[in-house]
Structure formats: structure tokens, C-alpha cells
C-alpha positions in Angstrom: 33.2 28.8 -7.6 34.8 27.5 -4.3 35.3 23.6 -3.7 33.3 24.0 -0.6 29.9 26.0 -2.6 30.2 23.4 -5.3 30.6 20.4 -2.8 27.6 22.4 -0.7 25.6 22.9 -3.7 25.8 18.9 -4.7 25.1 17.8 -1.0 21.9 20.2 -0.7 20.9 18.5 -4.8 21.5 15.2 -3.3 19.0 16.0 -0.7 16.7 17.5 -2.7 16.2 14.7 -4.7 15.9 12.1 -1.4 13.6 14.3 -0.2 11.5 14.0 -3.6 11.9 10.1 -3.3 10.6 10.1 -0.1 7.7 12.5 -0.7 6.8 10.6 -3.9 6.5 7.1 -1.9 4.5 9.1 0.9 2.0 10.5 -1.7 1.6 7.1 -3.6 1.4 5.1 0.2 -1.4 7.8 1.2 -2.8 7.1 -2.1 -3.2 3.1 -1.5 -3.8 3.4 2.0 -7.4 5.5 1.5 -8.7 3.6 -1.2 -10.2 1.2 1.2 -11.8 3.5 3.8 -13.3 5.3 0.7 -14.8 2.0 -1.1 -16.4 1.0 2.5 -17.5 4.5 3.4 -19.7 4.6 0.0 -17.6 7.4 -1.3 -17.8 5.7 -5.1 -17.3 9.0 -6.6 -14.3 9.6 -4.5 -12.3 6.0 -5.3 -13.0 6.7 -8.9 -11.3 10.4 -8.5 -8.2 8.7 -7.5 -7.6 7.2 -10.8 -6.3 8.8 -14.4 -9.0 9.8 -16.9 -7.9 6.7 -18.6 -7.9 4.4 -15.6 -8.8 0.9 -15.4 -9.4 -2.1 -12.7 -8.4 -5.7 -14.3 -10.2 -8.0 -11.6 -9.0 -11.4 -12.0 -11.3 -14.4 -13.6 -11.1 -17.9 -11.9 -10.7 -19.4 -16.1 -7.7 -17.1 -15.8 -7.1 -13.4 -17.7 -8.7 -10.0 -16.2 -11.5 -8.6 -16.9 -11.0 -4.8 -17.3 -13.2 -2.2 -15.8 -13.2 1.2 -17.2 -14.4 4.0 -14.5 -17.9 4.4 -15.3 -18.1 0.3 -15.0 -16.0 0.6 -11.4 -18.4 3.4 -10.3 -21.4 1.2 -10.8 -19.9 -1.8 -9.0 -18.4 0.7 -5.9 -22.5 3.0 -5.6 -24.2 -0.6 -6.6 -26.3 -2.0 -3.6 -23.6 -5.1 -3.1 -21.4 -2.4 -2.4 -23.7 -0.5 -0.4 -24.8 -3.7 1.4 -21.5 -4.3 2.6 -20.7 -1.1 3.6 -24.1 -1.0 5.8 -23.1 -4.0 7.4 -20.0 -3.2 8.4 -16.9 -3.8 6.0 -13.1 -3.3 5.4 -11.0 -3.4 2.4 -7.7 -3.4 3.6 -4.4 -2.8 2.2 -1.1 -4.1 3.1 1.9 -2.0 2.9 2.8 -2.1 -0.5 6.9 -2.7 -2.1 6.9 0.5 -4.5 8.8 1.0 -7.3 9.2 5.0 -9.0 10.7 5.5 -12.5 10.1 9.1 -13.1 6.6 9.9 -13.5 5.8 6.3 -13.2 5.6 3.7 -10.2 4.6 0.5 -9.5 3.7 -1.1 -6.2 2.5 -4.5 -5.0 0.6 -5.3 -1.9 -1.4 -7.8 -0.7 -5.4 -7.0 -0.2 -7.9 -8.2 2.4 -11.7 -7.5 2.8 -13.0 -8.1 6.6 -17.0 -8.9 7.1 -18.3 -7.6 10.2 -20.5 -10.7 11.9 -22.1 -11.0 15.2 -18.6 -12.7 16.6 -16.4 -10.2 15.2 -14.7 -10.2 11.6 -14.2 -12.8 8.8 -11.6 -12.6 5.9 -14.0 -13.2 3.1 -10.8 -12.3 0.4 -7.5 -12.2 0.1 -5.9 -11.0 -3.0 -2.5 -9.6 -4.5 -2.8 -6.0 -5.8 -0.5 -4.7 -8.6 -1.2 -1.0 -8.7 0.4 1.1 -12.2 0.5 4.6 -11.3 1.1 8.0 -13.1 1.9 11.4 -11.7 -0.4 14.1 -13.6 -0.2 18.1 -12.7 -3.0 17.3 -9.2 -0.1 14.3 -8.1 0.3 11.0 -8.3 -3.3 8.8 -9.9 -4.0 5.1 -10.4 -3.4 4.1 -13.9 -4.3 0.2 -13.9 -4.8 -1.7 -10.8 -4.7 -5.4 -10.8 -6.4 -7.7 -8.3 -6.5 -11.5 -8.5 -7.9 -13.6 -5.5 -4.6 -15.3 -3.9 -6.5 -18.7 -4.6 -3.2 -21.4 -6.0 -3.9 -20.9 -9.0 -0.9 -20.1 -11.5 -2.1 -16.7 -12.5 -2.1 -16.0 -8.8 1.2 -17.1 -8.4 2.4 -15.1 -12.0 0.8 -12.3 -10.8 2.6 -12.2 -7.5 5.9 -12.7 -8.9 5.8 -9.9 -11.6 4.3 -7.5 -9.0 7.4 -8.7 -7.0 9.5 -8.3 -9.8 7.8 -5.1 -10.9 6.9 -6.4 -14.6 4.0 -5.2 -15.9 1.1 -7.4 -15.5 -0.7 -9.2 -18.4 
């Protein structure tokens, strides 16, 4: 083999594999970036389908600590009425960029979290949170494995959680 096929055949694997990075960080953005529009447009079923089998939401607890919610327990909070209420009445989760991290068939990404309330004078922020979102790619592409969500409220675990999604350690 010829310098020039070798040095060819490196430049067009180097490229193959930036290409993969980027597609990878596409997928996982396109991934973050419908969960709200789903949650507010009542698609419950939908939001739970872009989790593993094994998936879980940890919402964060003023005393501190998360409380976990498998997927049947995060289905019934997303088709509840509250949910349905909001959703009536005009309401957006939305999700800031998020800083993602892949390690093979694993990533991690942080990102901070609003939800807007429609009123009669426009929209109020009625929560702000930081988001640490565990992800797994599975045969169907890249699914949420754990997501994290504590209310950006002072409190140390808001703070702990916002430096190890920063940081990219797993959360506790």
C-alpha cells in the first residue's frame, strides 16, 4: 500500500469518526429538545418511549435526595389531570441547550430546565431547574437512562447537582 492510500484511508477514518461524534450529539440534542413539546402536547405515552426499558426520573426533594420514578409512575404523573390541566391551559417545558458528554455507548449532558405558564398577560416562569440526563444508545438509538431534575432553589443539592452535571459525575 502507497503512503498516499494509507494517508487517504486515515484521513477519510478520521472523518468517519467526526462525523459519528457529530451525529451522536445531534441525535442525543433532538432527543432533549422534544421532550418538552411532547410532555405539554399530552403525548405521555410518547415521553415515556424516549426512555430505556429500565429508565428512571429522580425529581429532587426540598429535605434533599430524589425521589425516583420508574416509567409506569412517570406515565401517571405526564396522562394525570395536573398534567393535562397545564397542558389545556397553555404550557411549556423548555430545555436549554444542554453541555454533552459521549463515552461510547454512553453520554451525559446537563442543561438547565424551564416550565412557562400561559396567563392572561403573557407567560410566567413557574420553575427553573438543572437537568442531568444519563443516556444509553440501544439498537432503535440513543434513550434516556436516568434523568435528574432538582429545582435551582440555593439549596446545596442544587448547587452539587449543578457542579457534577458540570463536571459530568454521575449524580447521587
Amino acid at each position: 500500500m502507497t503512503a498516499d492510500v494509507r494517508l487517504l484511508e486515515e484521513r477519510i477514518a478520521a472523518l468517519e469518526a467526526k462525523l459519528g461524534a457529530a451525529q451522536d450529539h445531534l441525535d442525543i440534542l433532538n432527543l432533549i429538545g422534544s421532550y418538552g413539546p411532547l410532555v405539554d402536547s399530552g403525548a405521555a405515552h410518547d415521553v415515556i418511549g424516549l426512555y430505556a426499558g429500565d429508565g428512571e426520573f429522580h425529581q429532587g426533594v426540598p429535605q434533599g435526595g430524589f425521589l425516583p420514578l420508574d416509567l409506569k409512575a412517570l406515565h401517571a404523573v405526564y396522562a394525570g389531570k395536573d398534567a393535562r390541566d397545564w397542558s389545556e391551559n397553555g404550557c411549556c417545558h423548555v430545555n436549554a441547550v444542554p453541555r454533552i458528554r459521549i463515552d461510547g455507548d454512553s453520554a451525559q449532558a446537563s442543561n438547565f430546565s424551564l416550565v412557562l405558564m400561559a396567563r392572561e398577560d403573557g407567560f410566567s416562569v413557574t420553575r427553573a431547574a438543572i437537568n442531568d440526563w444519563r443516556l444509553r444508545r440501544e439498537t432503535g438509538g440513543w434513550v434516556i437512562k436516568d434523568r435528574y431534575n432538582h429545582p435551582v432553589d440555593g439549596s446545596a443539592q442544587s448547587h452539587q447537582l449543578m457542579r457534577r452535571a458540570g463536571e459530568g459525575a454521575p449524580a447521587d
